[in-house]
N, C-alpha and C positions, 0 to 999 in steps of 0.2 A: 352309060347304058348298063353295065356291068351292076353296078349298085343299083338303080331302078326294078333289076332282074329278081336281082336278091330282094330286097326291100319286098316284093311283090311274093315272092316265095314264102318270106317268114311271114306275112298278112296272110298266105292262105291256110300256112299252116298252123295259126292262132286260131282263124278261122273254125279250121276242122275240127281245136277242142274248144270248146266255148268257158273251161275253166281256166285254161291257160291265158287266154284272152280279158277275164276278168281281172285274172291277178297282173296280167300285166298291167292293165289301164289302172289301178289300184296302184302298184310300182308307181308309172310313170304321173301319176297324180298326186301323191306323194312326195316324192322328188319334184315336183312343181311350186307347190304348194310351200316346202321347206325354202328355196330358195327367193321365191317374192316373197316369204315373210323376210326375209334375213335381207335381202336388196333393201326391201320397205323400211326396215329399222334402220340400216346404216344412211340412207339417202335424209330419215327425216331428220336421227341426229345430226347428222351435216349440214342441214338447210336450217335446224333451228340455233345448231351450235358456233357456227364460221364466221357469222356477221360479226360475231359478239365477242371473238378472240383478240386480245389487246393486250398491248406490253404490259399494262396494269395492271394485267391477270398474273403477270409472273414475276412481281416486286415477290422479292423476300420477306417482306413481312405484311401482313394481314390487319386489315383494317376497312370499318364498315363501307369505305367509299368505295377501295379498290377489290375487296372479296378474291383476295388473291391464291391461286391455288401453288403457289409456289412449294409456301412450307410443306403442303399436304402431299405433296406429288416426290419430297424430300423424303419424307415419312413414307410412302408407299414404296420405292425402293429399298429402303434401310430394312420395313416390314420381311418383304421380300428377301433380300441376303439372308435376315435373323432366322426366317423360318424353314428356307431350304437348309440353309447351316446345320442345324436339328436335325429336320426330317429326317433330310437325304441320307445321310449315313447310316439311321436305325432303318430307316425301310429298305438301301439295297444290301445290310448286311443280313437282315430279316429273311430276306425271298432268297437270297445264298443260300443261308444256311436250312432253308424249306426245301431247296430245291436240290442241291448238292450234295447234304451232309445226314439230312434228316430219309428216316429208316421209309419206303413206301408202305401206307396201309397205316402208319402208326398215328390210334387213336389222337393223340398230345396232337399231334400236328393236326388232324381232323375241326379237334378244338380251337384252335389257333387261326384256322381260315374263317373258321364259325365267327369267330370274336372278332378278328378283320372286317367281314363283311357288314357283322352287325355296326360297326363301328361307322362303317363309310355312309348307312343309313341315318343316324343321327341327326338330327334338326341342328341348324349351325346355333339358334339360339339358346341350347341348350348344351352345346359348348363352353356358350360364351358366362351363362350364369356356373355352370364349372370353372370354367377358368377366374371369373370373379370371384367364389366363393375358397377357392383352392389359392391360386395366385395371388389372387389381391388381396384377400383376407388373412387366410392360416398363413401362408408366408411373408405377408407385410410388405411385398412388393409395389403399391398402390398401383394406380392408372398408369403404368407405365406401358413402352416399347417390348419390352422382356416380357412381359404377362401376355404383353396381345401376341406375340410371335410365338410364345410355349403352345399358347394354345392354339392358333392355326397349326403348329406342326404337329398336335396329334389328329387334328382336322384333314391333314393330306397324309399322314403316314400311312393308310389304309389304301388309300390312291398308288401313293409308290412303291409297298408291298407287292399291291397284284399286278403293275403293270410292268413291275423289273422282275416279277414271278413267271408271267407269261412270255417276257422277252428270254430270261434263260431257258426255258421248256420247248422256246423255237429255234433254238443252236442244236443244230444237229449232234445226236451222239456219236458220230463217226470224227468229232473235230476232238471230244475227249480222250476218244478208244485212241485215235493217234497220236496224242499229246502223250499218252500213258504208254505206248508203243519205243515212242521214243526215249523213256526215261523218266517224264518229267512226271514231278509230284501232284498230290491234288492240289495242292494250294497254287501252285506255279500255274497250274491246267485253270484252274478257277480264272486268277486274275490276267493270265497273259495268253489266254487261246478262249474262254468261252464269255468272261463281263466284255472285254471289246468289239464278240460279235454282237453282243447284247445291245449296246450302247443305243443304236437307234428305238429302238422300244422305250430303255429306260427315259432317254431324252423326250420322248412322247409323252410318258408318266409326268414327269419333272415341268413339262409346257401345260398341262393340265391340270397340274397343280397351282404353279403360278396365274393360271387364269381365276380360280377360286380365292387364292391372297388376295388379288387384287380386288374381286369384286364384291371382296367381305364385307359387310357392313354392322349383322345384328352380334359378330362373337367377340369384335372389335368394341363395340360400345359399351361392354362392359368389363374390359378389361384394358384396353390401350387410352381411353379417353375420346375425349373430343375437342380437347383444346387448337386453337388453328395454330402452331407455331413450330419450330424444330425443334427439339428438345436438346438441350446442353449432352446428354447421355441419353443412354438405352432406357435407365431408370425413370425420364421424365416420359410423360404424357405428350399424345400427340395425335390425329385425325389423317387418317391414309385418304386419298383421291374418292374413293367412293364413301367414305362417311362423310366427305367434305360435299359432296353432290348433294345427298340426304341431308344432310343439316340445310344448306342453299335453301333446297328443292321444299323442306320443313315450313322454312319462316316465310316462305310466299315472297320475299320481296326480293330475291336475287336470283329468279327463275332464267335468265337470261347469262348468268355466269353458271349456272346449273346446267343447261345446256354445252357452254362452253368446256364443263370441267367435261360432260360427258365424250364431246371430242377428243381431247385429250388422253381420256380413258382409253377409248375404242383406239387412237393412233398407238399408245404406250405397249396395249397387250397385241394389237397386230405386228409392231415391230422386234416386239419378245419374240413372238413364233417363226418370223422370220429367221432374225438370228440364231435362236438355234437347229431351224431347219438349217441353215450354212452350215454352223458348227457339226450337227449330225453327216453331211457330208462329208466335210472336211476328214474327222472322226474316222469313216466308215473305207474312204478309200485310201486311210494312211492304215 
């Protein structure tokens, strides 16, 4: 009864402004609309991709009968470690040092957010012909694991700047003033009172970058290869999960393990964010 009271309460008083009324049905159409698209996409990949899941799919090596996504899904992990490896470090000590050390108001760092963001806009395929042209070429790296991982991590370095930038800016100063109170230096105060209240933002960053590895295709093709297979080392050539879809989804004839890898996909990055949503927990009340 109680809720019916209300509910009738805020309809009148939607009512009485007819702007507040638009924006909300606007809101709540919105938020409709996003959700049956994202329902619609995960129900079709599962009804086109589940039939067609088979042990075959996940032989260790690759060949035209079985179209196995094994090696590739070996290689998108490995991508994965190589490229957080990188990032991670130059982007949370980046947003530190923006955030912690660097002077307010000064120009240089002005610059620096500029170049950031420009950077986060970049087309991935134009990445990817830098990373070929840099990596593979002037360094003699070829198609390698190494080349395609350099170049995602300066792909998400701009990601994990701003969003371990914005996670320090939301620890209260009063956790610093206290740390400084009691004695401790900056550097103690950085790492042991204000990055582990950060941790959950950073881990936000770090889940949303992995979502972008994985679902790389055009920075990858020119620089990691495409070959289906696990590579002996970092330096051989090798096809992550979602090139492996693309090539499938390419030649028209293994449209049906295309689907399959696409599950695959969607299970691998749903259960990343899971985990580290645990971890961030975990993290946040130790």
């Amino acid at each position: 009864m109680n809720n019916q009271t209300t509910f009738s309460q805020k309809l009148k008083n939607y009512l009485k402004h007819p702007g507040s009324f638009i924006t909300m049905l606007f809101v709540m159409l919105g938020a409709v609309l996003t959700f049956t698209v994202l329902i619609f996409l995960i129900v079709y990949i599962l009804v086109h991709g589940v039939p067609y899941i088979k042990p075959s799919l996940f032989s260790l090596t690759y060949t035209s009968e079985n179209a196995s996504l094994m090696p590739a899904l070996i290689n998108t992990v490995t991508m994965t470690l190589l490229s957080l490896l990188i990032a991670v470090p130059f982007g949370i000590f980046a947003a530190i040092f923006l955030v912690e050390y660097a002077k307010r108001g000064n120009k240089f760092m002005g610059v620096i957010r500029l170049t950031t963001e420009t950077l986060s806009g970049i087309p991935s395929i134009v990445y990817g012909l830098f990373g070929m042209l840099f990596f593979v070429n002037t360094l003699g790296w070829g198609f390698s694991l190494l080349a395609g991982a350099f170049t995602l991590s300066i792909m998400i370095l701009p990601l994990i700047m701003r969003t371990t930038e914005e996670a320090l800016k939301a620890v209260p100063d009063t956790f610093r003033e206290g740390s400084f109170g009691l004695g401790a230096g900056k550097l103690r105060t950085v790492f042991r009172i204000v990055l582990p209240s950060a941790v959950p933002g950073i881990l936000a960053g770090i889940i949303l970058s992995v979502g972008r590895i994985v679902g790389e295709t055009a920075a990858l093709m020119y620089t990691a290869g495409t070959v289906a297979k696990v590579p002996t080392s970092v330096m051989g050539s090798g096809r992550t999960l979602a090139l492996h879809m693309y090539n499938l989804s390419n030649e028209g004839l293994y449209m049906d393990q295309a689907y399959a890898t696409a599950v695959i996909l969607l299970v691998l990055v749903v259960g990343i964010n899971a985990l580290s949503g645990v971890i961030a927990r975990k993290l946040t009340k130790a």
